[in-house]
DSSP file (Angstrom, degrees, kcal/mol; ACC not computed):
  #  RESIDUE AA STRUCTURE BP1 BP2  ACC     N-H-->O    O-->H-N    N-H-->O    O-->H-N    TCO  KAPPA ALPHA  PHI   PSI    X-CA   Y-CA   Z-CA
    1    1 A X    >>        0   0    0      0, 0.0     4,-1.7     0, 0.0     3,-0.9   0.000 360.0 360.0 360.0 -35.3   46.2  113.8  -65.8
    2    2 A X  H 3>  +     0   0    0      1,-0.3     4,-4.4     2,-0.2     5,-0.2   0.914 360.0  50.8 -46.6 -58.3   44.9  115.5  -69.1
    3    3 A X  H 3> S+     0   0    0      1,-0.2     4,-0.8     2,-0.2    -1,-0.3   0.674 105.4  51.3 -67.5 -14.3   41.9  116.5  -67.0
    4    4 A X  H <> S+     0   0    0     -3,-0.9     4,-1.5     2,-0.2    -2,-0.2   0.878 107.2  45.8 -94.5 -24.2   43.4  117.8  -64.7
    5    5 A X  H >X S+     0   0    0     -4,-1.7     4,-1.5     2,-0.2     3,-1.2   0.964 113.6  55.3 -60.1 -55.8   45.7  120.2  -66.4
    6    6 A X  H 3X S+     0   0    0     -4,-4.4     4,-2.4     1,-0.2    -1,-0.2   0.953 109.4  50.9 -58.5 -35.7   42.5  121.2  -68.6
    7    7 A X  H 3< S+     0   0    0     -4,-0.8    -1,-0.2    -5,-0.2    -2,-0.2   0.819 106.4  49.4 -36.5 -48.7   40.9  121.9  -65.0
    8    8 A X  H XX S+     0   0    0     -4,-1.5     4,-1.2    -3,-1.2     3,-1.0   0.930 115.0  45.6-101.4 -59.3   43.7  123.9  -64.0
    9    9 A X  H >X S+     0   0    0     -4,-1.5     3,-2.4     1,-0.3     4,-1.9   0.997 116.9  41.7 -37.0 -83.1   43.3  126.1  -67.8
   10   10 A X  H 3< S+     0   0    0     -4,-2.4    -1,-0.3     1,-0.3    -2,-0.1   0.045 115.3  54.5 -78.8  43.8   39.2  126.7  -67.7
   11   11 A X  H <> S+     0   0    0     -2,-1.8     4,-1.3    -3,-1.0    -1,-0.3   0.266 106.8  45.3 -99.5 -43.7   39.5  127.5  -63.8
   12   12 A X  H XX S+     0   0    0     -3,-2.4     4,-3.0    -4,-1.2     3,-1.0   0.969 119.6  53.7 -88.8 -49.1   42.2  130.2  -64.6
   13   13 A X  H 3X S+     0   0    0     -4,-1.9     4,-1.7     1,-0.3    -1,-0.2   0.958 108.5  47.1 -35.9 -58.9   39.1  131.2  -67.7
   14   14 A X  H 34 S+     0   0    0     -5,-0.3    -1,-0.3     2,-0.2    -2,-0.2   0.724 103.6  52.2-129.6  50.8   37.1  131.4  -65.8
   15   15 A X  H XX S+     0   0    0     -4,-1.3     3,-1.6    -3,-1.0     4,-0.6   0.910 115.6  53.1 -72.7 -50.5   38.6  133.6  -62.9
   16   16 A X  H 3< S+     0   0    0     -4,-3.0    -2,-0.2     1,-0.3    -3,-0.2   0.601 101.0  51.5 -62.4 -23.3   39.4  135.9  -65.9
   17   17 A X  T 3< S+     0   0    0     -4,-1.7    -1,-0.3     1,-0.2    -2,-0.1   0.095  94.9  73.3-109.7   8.0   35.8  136.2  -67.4
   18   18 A X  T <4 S+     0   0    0     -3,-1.6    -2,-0.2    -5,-0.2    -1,-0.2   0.893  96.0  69.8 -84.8 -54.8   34.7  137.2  -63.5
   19   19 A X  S  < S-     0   0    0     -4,-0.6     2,-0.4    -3,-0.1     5,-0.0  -0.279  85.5-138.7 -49.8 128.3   36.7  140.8  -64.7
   20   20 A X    >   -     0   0    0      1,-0.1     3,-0.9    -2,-0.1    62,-0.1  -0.898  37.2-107.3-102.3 144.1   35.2  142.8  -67.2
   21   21 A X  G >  S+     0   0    0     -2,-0.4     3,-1.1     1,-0.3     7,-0.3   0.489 116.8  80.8 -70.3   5.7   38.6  143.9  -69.5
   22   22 A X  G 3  S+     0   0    0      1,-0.2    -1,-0.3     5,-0.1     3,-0.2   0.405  85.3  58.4 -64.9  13.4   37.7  147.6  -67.4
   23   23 A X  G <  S+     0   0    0     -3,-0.9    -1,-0.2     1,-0.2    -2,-0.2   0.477  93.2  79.2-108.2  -3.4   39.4  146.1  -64.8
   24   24 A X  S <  S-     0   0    0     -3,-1.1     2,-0.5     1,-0.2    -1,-0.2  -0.371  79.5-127.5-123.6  69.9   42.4  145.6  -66.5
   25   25 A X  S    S+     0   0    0     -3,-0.2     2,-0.6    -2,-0.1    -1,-0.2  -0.304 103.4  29.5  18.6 -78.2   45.5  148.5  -67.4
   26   26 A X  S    S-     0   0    0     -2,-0.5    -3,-0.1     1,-0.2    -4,-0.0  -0.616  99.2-108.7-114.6 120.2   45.3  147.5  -71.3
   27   27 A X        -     0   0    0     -2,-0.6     2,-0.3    -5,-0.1    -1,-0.2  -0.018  39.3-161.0 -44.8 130.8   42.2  146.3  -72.9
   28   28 A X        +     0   0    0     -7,-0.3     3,-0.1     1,-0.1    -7,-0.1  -0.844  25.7 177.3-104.0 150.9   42.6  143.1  -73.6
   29   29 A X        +     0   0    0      1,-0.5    52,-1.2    -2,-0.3    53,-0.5   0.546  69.8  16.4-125.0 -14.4   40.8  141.3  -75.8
   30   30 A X  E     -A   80   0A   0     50,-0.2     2,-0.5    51,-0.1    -1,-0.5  -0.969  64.6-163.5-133.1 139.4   42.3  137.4  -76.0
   31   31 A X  E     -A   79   0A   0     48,-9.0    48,-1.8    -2,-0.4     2,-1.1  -0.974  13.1-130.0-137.5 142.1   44.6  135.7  -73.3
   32   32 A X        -     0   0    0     -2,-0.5     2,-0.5    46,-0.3    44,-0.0  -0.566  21.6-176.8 -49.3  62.5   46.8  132.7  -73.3
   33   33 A X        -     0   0    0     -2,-1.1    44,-0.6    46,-0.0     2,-0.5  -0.522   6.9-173.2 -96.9 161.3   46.5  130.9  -71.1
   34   34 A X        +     0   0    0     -2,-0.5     2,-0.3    42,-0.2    42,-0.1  -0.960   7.2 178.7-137.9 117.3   48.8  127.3  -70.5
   35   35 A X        +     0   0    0     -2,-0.5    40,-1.0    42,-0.1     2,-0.4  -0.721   1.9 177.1 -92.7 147.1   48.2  124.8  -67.8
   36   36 A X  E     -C   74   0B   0     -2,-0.3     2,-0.3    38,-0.2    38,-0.2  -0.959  10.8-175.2-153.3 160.2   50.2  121.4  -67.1
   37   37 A X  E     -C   73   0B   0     36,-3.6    36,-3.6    -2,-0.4     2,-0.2  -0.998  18.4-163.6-145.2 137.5   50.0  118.8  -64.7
   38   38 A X  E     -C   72   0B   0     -2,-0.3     2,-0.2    34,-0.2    34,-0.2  -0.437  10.9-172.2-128.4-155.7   52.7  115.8  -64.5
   39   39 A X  E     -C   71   0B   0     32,-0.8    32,-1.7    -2,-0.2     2,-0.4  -0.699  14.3-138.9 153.3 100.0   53.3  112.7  -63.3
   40   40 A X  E     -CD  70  47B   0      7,-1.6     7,-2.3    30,-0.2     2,-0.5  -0.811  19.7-161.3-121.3 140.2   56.0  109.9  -62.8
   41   41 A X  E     +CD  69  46B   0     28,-4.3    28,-1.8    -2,-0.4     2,-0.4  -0.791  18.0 175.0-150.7 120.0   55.5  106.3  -63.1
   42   42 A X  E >  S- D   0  45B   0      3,-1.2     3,-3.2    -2,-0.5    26,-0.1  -0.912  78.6 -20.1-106.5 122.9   57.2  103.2  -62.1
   43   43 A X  T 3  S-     0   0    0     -2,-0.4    -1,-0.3     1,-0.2    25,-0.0   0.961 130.8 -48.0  38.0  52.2   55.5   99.5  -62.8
   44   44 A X  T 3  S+     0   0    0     -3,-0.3     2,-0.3     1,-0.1    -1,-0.2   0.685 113.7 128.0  79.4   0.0   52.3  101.1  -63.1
   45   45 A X  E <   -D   42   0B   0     -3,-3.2    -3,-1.2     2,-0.0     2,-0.3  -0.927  47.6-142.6-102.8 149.1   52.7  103.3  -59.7
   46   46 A X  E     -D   41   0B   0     -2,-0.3     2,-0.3    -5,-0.2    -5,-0.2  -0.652   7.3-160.7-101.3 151.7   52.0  107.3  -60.0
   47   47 A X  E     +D   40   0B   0     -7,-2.3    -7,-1.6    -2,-0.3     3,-0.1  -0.796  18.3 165.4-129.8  99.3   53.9  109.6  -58.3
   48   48 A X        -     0   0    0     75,-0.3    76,-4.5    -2,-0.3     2,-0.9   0.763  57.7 -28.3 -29.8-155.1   52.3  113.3  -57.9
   49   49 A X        -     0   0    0     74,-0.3    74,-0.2    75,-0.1    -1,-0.2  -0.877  67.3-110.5 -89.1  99.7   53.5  116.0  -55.3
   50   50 A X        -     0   0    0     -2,-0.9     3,-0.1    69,-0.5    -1,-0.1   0.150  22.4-152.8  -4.1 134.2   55.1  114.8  -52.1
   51   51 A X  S    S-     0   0    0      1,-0.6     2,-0.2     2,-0.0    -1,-0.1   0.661  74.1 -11.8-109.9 -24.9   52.6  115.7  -49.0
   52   52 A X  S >> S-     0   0    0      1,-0.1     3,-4.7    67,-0.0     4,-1.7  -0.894  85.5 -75.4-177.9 168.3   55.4  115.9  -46.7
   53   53 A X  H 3> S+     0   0    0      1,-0.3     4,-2.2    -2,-0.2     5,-0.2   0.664 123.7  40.3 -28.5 -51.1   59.2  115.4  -46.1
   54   54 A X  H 3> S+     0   0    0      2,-0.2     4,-0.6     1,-0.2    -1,-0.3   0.527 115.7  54.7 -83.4  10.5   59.0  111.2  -45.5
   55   55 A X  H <> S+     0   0    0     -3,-4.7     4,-3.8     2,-0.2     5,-0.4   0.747 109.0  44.3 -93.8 -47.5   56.5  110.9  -48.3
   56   56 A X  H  X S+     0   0    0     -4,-1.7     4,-2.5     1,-0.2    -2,-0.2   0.906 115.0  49.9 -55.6 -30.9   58.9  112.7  -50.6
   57   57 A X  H  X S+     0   0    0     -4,-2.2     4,-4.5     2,-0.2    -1,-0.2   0.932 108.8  50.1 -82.2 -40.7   61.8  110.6  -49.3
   58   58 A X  H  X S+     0   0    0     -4,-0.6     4,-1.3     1,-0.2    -1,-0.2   0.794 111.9  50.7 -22.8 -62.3   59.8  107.3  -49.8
   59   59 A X  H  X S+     0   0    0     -4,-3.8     4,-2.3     2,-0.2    -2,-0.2   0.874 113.7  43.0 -51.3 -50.3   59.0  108.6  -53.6
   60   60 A X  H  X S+     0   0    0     -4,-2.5     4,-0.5    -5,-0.4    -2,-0.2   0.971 119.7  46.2 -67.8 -45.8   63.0  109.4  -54.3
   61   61 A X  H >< S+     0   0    0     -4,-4.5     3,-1.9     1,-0.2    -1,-0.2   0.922 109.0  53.4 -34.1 -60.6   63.8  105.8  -52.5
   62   62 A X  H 3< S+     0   0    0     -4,-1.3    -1,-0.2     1,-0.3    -2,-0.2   0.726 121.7  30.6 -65.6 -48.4   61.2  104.2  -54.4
   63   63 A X  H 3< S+     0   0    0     -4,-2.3     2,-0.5    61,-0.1    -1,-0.3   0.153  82.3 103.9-124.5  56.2   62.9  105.6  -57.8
   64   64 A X  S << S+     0   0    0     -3,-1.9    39,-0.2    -4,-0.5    40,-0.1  -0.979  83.5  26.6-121.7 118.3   66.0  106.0  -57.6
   65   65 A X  S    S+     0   0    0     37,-1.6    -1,-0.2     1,-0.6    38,-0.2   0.088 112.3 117.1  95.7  12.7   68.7  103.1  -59.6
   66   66 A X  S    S-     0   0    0     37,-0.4    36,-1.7    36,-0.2    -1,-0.6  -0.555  75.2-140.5 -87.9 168.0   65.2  103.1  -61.6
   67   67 A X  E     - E   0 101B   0     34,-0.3    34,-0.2    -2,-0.1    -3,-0.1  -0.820  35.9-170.6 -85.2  78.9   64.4  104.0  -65.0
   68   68 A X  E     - E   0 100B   0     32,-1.2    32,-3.2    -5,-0.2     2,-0.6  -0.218  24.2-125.2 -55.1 145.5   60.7  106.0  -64.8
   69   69 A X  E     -CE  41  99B   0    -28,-1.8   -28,-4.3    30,-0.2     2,-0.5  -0.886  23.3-158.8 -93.6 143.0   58.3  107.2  -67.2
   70   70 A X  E     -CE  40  98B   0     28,-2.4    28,-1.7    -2,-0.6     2,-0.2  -0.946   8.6-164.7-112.4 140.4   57.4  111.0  -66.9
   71   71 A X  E     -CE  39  97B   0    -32,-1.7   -32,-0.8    -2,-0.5    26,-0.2  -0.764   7.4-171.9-129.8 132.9   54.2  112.3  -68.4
   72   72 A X  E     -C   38   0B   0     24,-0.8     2,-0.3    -2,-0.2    78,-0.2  -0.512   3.2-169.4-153.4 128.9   53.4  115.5  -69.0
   73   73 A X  E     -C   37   0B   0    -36,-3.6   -36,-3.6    22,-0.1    22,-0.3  -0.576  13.9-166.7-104.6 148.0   50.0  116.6  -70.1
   74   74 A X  E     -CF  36  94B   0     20,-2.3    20,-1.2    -2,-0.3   -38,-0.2  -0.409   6.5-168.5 -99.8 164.9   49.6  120.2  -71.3
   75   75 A X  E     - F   0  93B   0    -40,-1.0     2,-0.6    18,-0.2    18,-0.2   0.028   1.6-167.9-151.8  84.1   46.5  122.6  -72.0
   76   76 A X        -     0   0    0     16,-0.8    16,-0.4   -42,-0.1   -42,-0.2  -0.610   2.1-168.9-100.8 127.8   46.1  125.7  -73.6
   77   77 A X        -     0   0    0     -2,-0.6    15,-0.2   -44,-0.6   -45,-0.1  -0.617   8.8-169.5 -46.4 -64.6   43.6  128.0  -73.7
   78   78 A X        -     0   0    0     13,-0.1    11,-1.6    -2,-0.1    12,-1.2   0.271  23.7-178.3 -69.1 138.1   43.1  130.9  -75.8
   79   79 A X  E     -AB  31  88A   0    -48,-1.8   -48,-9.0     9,-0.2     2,-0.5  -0.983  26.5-158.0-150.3 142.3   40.1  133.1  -74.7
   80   80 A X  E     -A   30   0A   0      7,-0.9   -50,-0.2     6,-0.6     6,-0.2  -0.940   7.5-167.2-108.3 116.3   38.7  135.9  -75.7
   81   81 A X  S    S+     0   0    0    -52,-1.2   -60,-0.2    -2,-0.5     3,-0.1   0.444  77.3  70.2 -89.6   4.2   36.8  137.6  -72.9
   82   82 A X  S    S+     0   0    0    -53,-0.5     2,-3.0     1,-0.2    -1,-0.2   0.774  98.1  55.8 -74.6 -48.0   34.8  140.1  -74.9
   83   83 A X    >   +     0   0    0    -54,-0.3     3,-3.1     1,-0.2    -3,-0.2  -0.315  64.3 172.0 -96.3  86.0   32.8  137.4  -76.2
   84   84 A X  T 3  S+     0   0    0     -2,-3.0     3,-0.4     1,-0.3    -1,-0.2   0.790  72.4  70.2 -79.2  -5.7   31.5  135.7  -73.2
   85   85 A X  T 3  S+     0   0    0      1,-0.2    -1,-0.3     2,-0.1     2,-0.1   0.740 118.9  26.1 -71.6  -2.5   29.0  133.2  -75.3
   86   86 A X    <   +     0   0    0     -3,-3.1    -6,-0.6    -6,-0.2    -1,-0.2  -0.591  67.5 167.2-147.9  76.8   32.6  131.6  -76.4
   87   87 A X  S    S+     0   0    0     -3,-0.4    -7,-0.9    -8,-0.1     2,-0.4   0.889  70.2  59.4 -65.2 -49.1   35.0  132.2  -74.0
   88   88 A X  B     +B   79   0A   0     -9,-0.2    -9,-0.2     1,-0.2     3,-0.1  -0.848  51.7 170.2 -92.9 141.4   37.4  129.6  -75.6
   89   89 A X  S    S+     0   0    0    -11,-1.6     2,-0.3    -2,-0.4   -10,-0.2   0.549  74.7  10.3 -98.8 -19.5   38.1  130.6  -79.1
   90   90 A X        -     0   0    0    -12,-1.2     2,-0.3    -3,-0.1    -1,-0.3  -0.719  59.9-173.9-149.9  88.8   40.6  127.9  -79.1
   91   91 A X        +     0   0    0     -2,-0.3     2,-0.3    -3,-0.1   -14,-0.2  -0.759   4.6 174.6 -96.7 165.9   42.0  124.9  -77.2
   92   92 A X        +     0   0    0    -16,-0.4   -16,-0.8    -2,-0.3     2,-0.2  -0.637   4.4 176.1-147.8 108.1   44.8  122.6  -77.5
   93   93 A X  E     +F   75   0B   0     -2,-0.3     2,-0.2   -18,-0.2   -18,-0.2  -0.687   6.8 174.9-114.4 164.4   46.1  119.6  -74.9
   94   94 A X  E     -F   74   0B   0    -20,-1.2   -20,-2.3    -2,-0.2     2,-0.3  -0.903  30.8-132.7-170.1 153.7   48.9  117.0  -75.4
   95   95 A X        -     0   0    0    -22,-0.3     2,-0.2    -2,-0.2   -22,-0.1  -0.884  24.1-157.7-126.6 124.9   50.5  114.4  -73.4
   96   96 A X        -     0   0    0     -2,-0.3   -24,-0.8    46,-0.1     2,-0.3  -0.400  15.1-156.9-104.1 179.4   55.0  114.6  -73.4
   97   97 A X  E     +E   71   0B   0    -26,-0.2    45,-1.8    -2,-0.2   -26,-0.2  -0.893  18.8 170.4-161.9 136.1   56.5  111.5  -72.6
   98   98 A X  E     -EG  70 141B   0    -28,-1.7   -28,-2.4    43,-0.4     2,-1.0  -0.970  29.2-140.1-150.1 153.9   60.2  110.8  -71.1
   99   99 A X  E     -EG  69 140B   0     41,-3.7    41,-1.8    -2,-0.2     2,-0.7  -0.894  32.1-167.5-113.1 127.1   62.2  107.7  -69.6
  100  100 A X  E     -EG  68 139B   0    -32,-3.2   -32,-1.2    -2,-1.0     2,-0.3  -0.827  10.3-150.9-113.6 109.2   64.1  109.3  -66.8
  101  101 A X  E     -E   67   0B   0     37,-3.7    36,-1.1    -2,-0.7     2,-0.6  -0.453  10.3-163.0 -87.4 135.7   66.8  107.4  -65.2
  102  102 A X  E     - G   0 136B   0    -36,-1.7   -37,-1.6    -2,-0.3    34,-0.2  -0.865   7.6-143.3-108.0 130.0   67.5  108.2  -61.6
  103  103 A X        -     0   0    0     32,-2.9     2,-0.5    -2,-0.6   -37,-0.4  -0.176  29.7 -97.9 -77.4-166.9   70.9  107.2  -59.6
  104  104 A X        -     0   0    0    -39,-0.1     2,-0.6   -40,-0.1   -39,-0.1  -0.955  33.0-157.8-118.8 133.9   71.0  106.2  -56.1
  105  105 A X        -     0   0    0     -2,-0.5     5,-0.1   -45,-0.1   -41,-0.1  -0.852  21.4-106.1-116.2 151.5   71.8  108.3  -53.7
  106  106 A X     >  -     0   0    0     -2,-0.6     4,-2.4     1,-0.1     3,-0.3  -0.139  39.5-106.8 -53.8 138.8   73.2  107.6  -50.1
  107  107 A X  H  > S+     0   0    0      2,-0.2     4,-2.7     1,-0.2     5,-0.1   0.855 123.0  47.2 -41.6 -44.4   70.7  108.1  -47.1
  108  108 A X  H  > S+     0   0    0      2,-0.2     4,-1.7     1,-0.2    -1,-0.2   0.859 108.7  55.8 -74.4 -20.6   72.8  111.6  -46.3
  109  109 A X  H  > S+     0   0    0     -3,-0.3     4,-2.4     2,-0.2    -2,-0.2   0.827 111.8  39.2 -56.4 -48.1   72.7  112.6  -49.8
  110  110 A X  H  X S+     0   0    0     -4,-2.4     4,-2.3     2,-0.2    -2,-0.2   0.970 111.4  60.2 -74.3 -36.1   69.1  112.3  -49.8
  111  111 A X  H  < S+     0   0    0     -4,-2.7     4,-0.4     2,-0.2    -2,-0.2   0.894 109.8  41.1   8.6 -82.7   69.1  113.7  -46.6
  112  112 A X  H >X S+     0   0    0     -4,-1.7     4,-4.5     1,-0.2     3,-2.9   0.987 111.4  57.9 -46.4 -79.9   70.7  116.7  -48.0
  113  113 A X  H 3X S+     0   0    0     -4,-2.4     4,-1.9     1,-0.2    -1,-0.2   0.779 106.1  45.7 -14.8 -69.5   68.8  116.8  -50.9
  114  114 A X  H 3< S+     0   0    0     -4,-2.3    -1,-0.2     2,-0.2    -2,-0.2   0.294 104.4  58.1 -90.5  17.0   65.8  117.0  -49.3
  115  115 A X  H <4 S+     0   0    0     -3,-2.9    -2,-0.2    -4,-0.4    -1,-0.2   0.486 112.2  46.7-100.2 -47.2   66.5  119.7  -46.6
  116  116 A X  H  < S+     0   0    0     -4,-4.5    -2,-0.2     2,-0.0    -3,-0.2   0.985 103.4  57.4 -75.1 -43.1   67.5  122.1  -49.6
  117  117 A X  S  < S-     0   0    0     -4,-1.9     2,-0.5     1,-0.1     3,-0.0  -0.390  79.3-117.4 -93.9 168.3   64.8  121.9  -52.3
  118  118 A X        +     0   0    0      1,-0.1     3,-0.1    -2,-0.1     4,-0.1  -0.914  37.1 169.5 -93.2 112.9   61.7  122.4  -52.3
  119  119 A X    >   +     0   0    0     -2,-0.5     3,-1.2     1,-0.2   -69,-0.5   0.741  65.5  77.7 -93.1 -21.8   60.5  118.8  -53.3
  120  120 A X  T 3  S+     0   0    0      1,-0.2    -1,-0.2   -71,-0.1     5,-0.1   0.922  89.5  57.9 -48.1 -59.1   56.5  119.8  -52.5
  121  121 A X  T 3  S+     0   0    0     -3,-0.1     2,-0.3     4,-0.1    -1,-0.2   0.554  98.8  61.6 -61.2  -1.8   56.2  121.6  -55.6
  122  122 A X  S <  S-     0   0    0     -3,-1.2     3,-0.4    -4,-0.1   -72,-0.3  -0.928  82.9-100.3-113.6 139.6   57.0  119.0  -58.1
  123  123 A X  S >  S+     0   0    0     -2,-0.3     3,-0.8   -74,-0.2   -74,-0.3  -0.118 112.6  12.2 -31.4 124.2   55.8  115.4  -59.4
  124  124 A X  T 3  S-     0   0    0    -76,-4.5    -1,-0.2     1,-0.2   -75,-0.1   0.656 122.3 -86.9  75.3  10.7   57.9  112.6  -57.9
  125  125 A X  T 3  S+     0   0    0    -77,-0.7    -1,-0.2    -6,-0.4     2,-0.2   0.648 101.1  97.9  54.0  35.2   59.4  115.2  -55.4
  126  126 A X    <   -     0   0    0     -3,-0.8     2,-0.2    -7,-0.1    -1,-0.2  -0.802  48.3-165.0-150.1 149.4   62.2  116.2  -58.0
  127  127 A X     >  -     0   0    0     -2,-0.2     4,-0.7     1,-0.1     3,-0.3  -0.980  14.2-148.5-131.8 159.1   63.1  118.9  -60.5
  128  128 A X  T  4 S+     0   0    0     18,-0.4    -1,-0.1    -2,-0.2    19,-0.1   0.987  92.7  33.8 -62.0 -57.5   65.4  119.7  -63.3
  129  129 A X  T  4 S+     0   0    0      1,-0.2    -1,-0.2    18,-0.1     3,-0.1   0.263 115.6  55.2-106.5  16.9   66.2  123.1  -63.7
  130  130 A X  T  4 S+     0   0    0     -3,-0.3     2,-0.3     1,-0.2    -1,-0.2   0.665 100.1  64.5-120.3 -31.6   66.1  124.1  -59.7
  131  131 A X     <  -     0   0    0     -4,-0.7    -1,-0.2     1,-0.1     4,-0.1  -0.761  60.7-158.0 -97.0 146.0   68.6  121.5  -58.4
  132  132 A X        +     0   0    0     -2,-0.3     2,-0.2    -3,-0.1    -1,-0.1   0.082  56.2 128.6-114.3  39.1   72.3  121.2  -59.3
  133  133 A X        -     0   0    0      1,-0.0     2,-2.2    -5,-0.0     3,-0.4  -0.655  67.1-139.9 -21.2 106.7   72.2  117.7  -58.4
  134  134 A X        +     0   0    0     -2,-0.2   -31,-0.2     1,-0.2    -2,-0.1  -0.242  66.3 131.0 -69.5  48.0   73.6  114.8  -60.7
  135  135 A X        +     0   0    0     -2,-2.2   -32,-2.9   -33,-0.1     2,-0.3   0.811  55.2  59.4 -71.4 -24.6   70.3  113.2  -59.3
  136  136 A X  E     -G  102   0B   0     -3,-0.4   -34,-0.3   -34,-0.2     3,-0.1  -0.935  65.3-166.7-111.1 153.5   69.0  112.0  -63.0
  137  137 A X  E    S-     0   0B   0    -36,-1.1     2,-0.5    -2,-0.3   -35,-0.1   0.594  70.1  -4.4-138.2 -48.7   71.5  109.7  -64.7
  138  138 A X  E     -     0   0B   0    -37,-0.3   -37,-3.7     2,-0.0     2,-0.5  -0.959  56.0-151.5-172.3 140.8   69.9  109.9  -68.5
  139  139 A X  E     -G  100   0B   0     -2,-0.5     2,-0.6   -39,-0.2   -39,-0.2  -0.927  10.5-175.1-103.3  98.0   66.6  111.6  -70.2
  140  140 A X  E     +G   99   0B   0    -41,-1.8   -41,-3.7    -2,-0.5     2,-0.4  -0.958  68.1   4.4 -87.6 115.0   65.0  109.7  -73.5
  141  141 A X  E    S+G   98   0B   0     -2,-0.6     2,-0.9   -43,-0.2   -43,-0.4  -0.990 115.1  16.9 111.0-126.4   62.3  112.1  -74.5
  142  142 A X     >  +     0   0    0    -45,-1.8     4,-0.6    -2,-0.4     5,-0.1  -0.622  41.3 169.7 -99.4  96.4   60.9  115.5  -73.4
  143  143 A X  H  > S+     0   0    0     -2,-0.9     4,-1.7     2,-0.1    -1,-0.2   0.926  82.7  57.0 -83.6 -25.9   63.3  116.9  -71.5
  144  144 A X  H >>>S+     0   0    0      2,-0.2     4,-1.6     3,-0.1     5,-1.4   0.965 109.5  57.3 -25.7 -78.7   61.1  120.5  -71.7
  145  145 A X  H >>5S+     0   0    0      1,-0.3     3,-5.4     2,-0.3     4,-0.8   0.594 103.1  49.7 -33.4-109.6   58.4  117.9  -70.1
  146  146 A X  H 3<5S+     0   0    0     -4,-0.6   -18,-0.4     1,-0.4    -1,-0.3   0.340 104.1  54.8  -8.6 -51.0   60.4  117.0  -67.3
  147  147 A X  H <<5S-     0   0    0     -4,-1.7    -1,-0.4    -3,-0.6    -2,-0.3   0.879 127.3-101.7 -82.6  -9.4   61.0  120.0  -66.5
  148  148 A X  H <<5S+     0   0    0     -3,-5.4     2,-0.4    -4,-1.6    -3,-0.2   0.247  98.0  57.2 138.0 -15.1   57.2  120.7  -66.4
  149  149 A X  S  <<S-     0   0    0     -5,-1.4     2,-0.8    -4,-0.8    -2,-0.2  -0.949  75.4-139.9-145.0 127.4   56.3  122.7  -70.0
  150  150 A X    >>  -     0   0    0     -2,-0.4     3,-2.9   -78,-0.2     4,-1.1  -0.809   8.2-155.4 -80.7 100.9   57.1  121.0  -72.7
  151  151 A X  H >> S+     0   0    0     -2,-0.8     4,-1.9     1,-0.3     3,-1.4   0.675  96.8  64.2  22.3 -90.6   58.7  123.1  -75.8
  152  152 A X  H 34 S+     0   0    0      1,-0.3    -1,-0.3     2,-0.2     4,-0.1   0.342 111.1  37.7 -65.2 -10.6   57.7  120.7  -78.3
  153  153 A X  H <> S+     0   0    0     -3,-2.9     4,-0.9     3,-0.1    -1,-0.3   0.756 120.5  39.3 -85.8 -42.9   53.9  121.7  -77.3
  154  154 A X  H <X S+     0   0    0     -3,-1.4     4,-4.0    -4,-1.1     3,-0.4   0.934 107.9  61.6 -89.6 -40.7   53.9  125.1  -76.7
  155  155 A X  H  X S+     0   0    0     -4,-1.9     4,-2.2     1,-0.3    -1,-0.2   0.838 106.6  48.1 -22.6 -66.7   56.5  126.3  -79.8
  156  156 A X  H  > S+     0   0    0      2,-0.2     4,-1.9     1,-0.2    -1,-0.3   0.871 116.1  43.4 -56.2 -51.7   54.2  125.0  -82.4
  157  157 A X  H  X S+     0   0    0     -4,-0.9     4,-1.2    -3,-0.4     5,-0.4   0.973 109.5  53.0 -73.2 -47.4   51.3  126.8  -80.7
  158  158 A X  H  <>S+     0   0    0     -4,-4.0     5,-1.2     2,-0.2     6,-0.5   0.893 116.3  47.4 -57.2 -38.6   53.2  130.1  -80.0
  159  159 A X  H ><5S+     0   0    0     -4,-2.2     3,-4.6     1,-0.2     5,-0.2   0.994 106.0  54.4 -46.0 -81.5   54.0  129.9  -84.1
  160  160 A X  H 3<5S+     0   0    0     -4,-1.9    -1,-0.2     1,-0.3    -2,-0.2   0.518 111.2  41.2 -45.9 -29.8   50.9  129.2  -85.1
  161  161 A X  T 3<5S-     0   0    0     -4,-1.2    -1,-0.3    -3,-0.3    -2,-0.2   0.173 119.9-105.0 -81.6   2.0   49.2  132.5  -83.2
  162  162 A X  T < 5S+     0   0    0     -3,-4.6    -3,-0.2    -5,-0.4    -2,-0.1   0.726  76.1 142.8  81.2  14.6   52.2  134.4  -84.4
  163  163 A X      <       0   0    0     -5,-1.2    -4,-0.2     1,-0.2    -5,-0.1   0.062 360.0 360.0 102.0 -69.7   53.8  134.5  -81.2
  164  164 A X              0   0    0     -6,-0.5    -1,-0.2    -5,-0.2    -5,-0.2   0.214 360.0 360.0-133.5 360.0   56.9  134.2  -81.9
């Protein structure tokens, strides 16, 4: 999962380093970039992105009166694109952790559920902050993860380049 979120980071590098910074309104000289890729896992199975409607319903069955762990691993970039023998001046990846408890919901409730969201975009075919579902029951750990960037990664970084 690490790799692939670093994948997703020196991919976006180096689409940016194709541009020479005339190509861009304000010279630029360094960008930020932040990748993450997640992940839910019950007895040792992962659960990814839904590939379509009965896969996602499968996933929700599959965890729902469960208690899951959710992963989520981060990686961010900084790069400087004037200096193309060192493109990254800087990286930094990290792995969040949460146990995320799921209720059970009625076959029309998931139903429902899964006719309104978009469940494609997410790990485990769920999100936090897009549904106003009582679908998760209790969070110990990253609740930032869950929802897909953890705070407790990116804060410290954003300090540390001054940032905030």
């Amino acid at each position: 999962m690490l790799k692939r979120a670093r994948a997703k980071a020196e991919d976006v590098v180096k689409k940016l380093s194709k541009k020479t910074p005339a190509n861009y309104q304000q010279p630029a000289t360094s960008f930020l970039i932040i990748a993450a890729d997640s992940e839910a896992i019950l007895q040792g199975k992962t659960y990814g992105k839904a590939k379509h409607k009965a896969h996602a319903k499968a996933m929700l069955k599959e965890l729902m009166g469960n208690t899951h762990d959710f992963i989520t691993a981060t990686s961010i970039i900084l790069s400087n694109l004037r200096n193309p023998n060192n493109l990254v001046e800087k990286q930094w990846d990290d792995l969040t952790q949460a146990q995320v408890t799921m209720k059970h919901l009625s076959e029309s409730e998931l139903d429902e559920y899964l006719s309104r969201y978009d469940f494609s975009r997410f790990a485990a075919a769920y999100t936090l902050n897009e549904t106003p579902w009582d679908l998760i029951t209790k969070i110990e750990g990253s609740y930032t993860g869950v929802i897909g960037l953890p705070f407790e990664v990116t804060l410290p970084i954003f300090r540390t380049l001054k940032l905030l």
